[in-house]
N, C-alpha and C positions, 0 to 999 in steps of 0.2 A: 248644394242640395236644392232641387226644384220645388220650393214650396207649394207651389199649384197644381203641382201635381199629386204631394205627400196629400192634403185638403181635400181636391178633388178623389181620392179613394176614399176619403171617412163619408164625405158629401154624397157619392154617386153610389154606396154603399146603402145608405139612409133614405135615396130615393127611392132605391129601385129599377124597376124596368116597367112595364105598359101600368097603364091604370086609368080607368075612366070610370071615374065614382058619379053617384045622384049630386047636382048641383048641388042642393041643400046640405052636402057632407062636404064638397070640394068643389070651390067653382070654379076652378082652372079649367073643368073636364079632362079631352083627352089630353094622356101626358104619356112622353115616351125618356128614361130616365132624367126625370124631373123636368122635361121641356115641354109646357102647357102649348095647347095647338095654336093658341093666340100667341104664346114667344117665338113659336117655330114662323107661321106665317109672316110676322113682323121683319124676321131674321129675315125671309128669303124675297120679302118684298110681294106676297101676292097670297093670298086666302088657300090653305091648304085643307084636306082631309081628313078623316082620324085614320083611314088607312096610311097617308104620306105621315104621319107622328109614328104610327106604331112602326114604320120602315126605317124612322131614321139610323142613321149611322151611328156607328160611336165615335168615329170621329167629325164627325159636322155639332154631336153632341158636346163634344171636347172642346170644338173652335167656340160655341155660342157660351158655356161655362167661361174661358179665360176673357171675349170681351164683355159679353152682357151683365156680368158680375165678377168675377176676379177683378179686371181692370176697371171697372165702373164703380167701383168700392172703395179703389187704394190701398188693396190687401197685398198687395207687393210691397207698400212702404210700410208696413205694419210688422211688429213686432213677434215670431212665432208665438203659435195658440193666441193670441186674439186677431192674427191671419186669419187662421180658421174659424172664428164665431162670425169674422165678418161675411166672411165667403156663402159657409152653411145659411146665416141668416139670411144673406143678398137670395141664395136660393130658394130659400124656402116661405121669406116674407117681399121679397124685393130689394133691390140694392138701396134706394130711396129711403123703405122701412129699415134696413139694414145699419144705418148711417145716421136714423133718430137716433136708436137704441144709442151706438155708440157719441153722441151728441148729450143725449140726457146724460147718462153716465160719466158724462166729462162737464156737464152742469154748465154749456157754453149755446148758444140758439140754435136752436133745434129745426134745422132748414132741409134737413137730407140730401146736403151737397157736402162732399169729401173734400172740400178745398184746402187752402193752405191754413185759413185759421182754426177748421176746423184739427190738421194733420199738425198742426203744431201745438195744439193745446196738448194733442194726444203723445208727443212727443215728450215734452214738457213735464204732463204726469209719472209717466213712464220713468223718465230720467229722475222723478224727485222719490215717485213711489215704488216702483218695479212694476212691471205687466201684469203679474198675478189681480191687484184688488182692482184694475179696470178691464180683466175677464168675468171675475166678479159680477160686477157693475152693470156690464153692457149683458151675458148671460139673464141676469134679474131683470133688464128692461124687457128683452123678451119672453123669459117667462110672463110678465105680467101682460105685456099684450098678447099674448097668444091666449091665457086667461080667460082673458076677457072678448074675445073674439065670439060670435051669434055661434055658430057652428064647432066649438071648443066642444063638447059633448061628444061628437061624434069623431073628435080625434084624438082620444088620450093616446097615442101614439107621440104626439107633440110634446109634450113633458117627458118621456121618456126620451126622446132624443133630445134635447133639451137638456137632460143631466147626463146622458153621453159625450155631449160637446163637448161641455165643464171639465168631464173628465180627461176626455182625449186634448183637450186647452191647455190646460195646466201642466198636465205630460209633456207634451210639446215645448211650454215656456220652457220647462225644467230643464229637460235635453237635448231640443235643437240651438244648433250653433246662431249667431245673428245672420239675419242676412243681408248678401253683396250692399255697397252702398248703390242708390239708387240718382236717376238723373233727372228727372223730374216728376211732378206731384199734376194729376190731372186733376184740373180747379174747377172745370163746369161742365155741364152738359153735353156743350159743342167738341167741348178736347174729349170727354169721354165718346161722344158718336165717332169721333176721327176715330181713334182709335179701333173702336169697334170695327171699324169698316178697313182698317189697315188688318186686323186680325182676319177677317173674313174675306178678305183678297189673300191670305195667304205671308202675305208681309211681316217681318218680326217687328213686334212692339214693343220698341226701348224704353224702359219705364226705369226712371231712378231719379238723384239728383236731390235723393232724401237720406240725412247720417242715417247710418244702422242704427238704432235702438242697445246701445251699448252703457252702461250705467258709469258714471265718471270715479273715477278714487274715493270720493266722499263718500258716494253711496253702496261701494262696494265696503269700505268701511266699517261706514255704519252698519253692517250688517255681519263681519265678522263677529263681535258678541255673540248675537243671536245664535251663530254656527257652533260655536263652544259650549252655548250654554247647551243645544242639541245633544252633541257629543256625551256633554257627561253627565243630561238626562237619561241617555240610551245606557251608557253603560251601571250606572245605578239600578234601573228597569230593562233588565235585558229581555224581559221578554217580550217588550215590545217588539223586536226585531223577528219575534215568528210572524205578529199581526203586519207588520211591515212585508215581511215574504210575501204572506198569504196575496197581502193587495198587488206587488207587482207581479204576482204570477199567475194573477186572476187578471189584470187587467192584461199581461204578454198573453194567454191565451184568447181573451176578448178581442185584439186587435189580430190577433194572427185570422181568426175565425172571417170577423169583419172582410181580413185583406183576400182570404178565398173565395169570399162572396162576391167580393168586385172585380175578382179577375176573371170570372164568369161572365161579365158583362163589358169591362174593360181592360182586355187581355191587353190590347196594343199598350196599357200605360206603365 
């Protein structure tokens, strides 16, 4: 399964298409699905337009998504659904901000570099905790700086997607399978530009050389209870199982809705 690409529909779904807000509401300005005219120029090496933004492709859109953030994140060595908070977040606040969030949340220094101590703390929890309470975690870090941002006023839009994430996060942990093991962990800056620039020439970018995020016997274990006691809470209170419907048939039409919104803009994917 292509995680970056499952990601990339919730993500390119949430940005949108053109938008050039008043500075004091959004100071990226022009942006052409979530690519601010200052990311686009940077990409292409030379001072562009808001006509060259609102032109862009969806596919040059596609290449600047997997290196300026998919790979500048580490969201290929990451665990499904907190894949996606990282990705969303590298879009929406920066990959740098992206990587506090998930830093604080893992309570390790807070430098906004994906390296190895940072990808092995996150390993670490993962394996002792499961993925869910550091979706949690890293979700609430950015709730609260978006918060607190000068210009939060003019974007309750942000908390609302914001608890879409959480939700389409936690779906994901629940029923994507792991994924492939990986080959290596991009530790700094300079591995992250290579990279970028091997994306943007066109070049596949081998990214692994990290286990899957697979929980060991112990912890699958320990967790059998918990699955029983479920069981024979539901059949005691059966009727939780309509509120249970309700939610996954609410959320399968939310995401079915979502996925025709983005093939609108992102047929090719």
């Amino acid at each position: 399964m292509n995680r970056f690409k499952d990601c990339l529909r919730f993500t390119a779904a949430e940005e949108g298409g053109w938008a050039d807000r008043p500075a004091s509401h959004d100071p990226g300005g022009a942006t052409m699905y979530g690519i601010t005219i200052a990311t686009l120029s940077e990409w292409r090496g030379h001072p562009v337009s808001k006509e060259e933004v609102r032109a862009l492709s969806r596919d040059e859109a596609e290449r600047i998504y997997f290196a300026r953030y998919w790979t500048a994140s580490n969201c290929h060595a990451m665990p499904a659904g907190l894949d996606l908070v990282m990705f969303d977040s590298s879009v929406l606040c920066g990959p740098g901000r992206a990587v506090m969030f998930l830093q604080a949340a893992l309570g390790v220094t807070v430098d906004g570099g994906a390296g190895n101590l940072t990808m092995g703390a996150m390993r670490a929890f993962v394996a002792k905790n499961g993925v869910a309470p550091l979706i949690d975690a890293t979700v609430e870090e950015r709730r609260r700086f978006l918060a607190n941002l000068p210009n939060a006023q003019h974007n309750p839009g942000w908390a609302l997607r914001t608890g879409r994430l959480s939700v389409k996060a936690h779906l994901d942990a629940a029923t994507v399978k792991a994924q492939p093991a990986a080959v290596e962990v991009v530790a700094d800056k300079a591995t992250a530009a290579k990279a970028a620039a091997q994306a943007a020439g066109g070049a596949a970018v081998v990214v692994g050389g990290v286990a899957a995020s697979i929980p060991d016997p112990a912890t699958i274990a320990a967790y059998a209870p918990l699955f029983g006691q479920g069981v024979a809470f539901v059949k005691a209170n059966p009727e939780i199982m309509i509120v249970v419907g309700v939610v996954v048939v609410g959320v399968g039409v939310w995401q079915w809705t979502r996925d025709r919104k983005v093939k609108r803009r992102f047929s090719g994917l």
